[in-house]
C-alpha positions as CSV (number, residue, x, y, z in Angstrom):
1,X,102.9,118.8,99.5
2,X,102.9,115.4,101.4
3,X,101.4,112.5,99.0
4,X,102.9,114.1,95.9
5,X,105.0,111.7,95.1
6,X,102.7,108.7,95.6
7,X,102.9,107.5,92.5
8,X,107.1,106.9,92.6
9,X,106.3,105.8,96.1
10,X,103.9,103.0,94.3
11,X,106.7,102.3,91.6
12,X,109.5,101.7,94.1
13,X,107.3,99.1,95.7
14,X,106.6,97.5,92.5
15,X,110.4,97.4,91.7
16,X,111.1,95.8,94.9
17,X,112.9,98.6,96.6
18,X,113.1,97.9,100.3
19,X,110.1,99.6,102.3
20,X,112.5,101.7,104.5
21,X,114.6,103.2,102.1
22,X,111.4,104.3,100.4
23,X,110.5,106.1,103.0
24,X,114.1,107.6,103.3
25,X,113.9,108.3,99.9
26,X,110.7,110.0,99.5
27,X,111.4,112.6,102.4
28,X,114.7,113.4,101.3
29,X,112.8,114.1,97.6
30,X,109.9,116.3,99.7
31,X,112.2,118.1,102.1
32,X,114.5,119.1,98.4
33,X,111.4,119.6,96.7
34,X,110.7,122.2,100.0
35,X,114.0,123.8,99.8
36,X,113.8,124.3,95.7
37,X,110.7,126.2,97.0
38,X,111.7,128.0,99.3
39,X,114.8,129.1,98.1
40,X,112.4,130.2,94.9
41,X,110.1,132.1,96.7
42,X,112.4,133.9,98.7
43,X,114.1,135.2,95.6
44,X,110.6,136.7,94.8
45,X,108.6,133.7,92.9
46,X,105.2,133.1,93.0
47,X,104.2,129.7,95.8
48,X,102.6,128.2,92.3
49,X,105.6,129.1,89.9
50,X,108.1,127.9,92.3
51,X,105.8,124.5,92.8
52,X,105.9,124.0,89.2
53,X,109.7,125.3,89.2
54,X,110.3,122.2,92.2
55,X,108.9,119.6,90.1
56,X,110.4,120.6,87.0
57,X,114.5,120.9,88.3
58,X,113.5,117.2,90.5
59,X,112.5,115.8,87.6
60,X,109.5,113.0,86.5
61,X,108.9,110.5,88.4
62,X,109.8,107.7,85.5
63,X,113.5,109.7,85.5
64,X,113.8,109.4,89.3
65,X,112.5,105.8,89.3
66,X,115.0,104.9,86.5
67,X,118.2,106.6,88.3
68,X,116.9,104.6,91.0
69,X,116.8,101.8,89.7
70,X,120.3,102.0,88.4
71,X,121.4,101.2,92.6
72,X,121.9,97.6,93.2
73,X,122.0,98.4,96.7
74,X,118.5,99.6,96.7
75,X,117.3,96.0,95.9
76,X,117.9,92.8,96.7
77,X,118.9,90.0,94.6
78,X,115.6,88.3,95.0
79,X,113.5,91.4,94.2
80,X,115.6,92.0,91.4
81,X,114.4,89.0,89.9
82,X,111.1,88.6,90.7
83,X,109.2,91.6,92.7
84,X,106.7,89.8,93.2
85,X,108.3,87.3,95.6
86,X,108.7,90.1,98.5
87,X,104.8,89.0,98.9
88,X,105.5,85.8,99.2
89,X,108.6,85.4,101.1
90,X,106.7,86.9,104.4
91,X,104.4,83.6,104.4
92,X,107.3,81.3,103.1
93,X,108.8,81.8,106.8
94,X,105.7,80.5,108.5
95,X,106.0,77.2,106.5
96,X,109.5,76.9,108.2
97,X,108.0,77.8,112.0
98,X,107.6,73.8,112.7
99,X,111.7,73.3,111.8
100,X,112.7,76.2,113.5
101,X,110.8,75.0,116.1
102,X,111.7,71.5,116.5
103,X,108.4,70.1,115.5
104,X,108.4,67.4,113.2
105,X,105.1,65.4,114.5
106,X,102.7,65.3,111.8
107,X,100.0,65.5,113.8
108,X,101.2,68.8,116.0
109,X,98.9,71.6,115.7
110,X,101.9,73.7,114.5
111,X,102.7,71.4,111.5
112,X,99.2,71.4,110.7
113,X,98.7,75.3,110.7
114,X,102.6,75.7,108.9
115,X,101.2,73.4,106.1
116,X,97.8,75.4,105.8
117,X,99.9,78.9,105.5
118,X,102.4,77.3,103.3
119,X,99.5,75.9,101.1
120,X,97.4,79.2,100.9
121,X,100.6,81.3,100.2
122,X,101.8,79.3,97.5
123,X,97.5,79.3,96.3
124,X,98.0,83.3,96.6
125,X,101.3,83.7,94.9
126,X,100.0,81.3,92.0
127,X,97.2,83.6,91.3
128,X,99.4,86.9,91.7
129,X,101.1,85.2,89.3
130,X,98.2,84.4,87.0
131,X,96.9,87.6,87.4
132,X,100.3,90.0,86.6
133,X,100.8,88.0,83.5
134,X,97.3,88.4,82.6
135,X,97.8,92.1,83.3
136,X,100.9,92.7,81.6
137,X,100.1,90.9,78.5
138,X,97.0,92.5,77.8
């Protein structure tokens, strides 16, 4: 049953739902899904009708997703508006490593290798960008 609801897992990503309350999430879905089962089965179903039974009383995965969705908490502000950001805003802390650090010398290693990161993850999120609008628009 594991990996059954990888799509919805993939969906929550994309809406920007934090990566540990996926996880939460998900088990608590699989270990109802299990019960639903069980409980099926031991009232005399078949393991495949009481599968199919699960499924059906959980609901699809758009209908989970959406009732999901409906939970500010499960988002942040940022993700809300842009999902694609949570990519980003890893790297953005690296180009902040020489301030946090002290390090304002131009020519300090650290600078140097904060302005390359900063540089290639704005290059990256440009094209992730590019590419989603590209996607969606077709």
């Amino acid at each position: 049953m594991a990996g059954s609801f990888t799509r919805l897992r993939r969906s929550m990503i994309e809406a920007g739902m934090p990566l540990g309350e996926i996880r939460r999430l998900i088990a608590e879905l699989e270990d109802h899904r299990a019960d639903i089962e069980a409980d099926l089965v031991a009232e005399g179903a078949r393991r495949a009708d009481a599968a199919r039974e699960a499924r059906r009383r959980l609901g699809s995965h758009d209908r989970i997703l959406e009732a999901l969705a409906e939970q500010p908490a499960l988002t942040t502000p940022t993700q809300r508006l842009c999902p694609r950001l949570a990519i980003f805003r890893s790297r953005l802390f690296y180009a902040l490593v020489p301030a946090l650090a002290g390090d304002t010398d131009p020519r300090s290693p650290l600078v140097k290798w904060s302005a390359a990161a900063s540089l290639s993850a704005a290059a990256t999120f440009s094209l992730l960008v590019l590419l989603h609008t590209i996607v969606t628009v077709a």
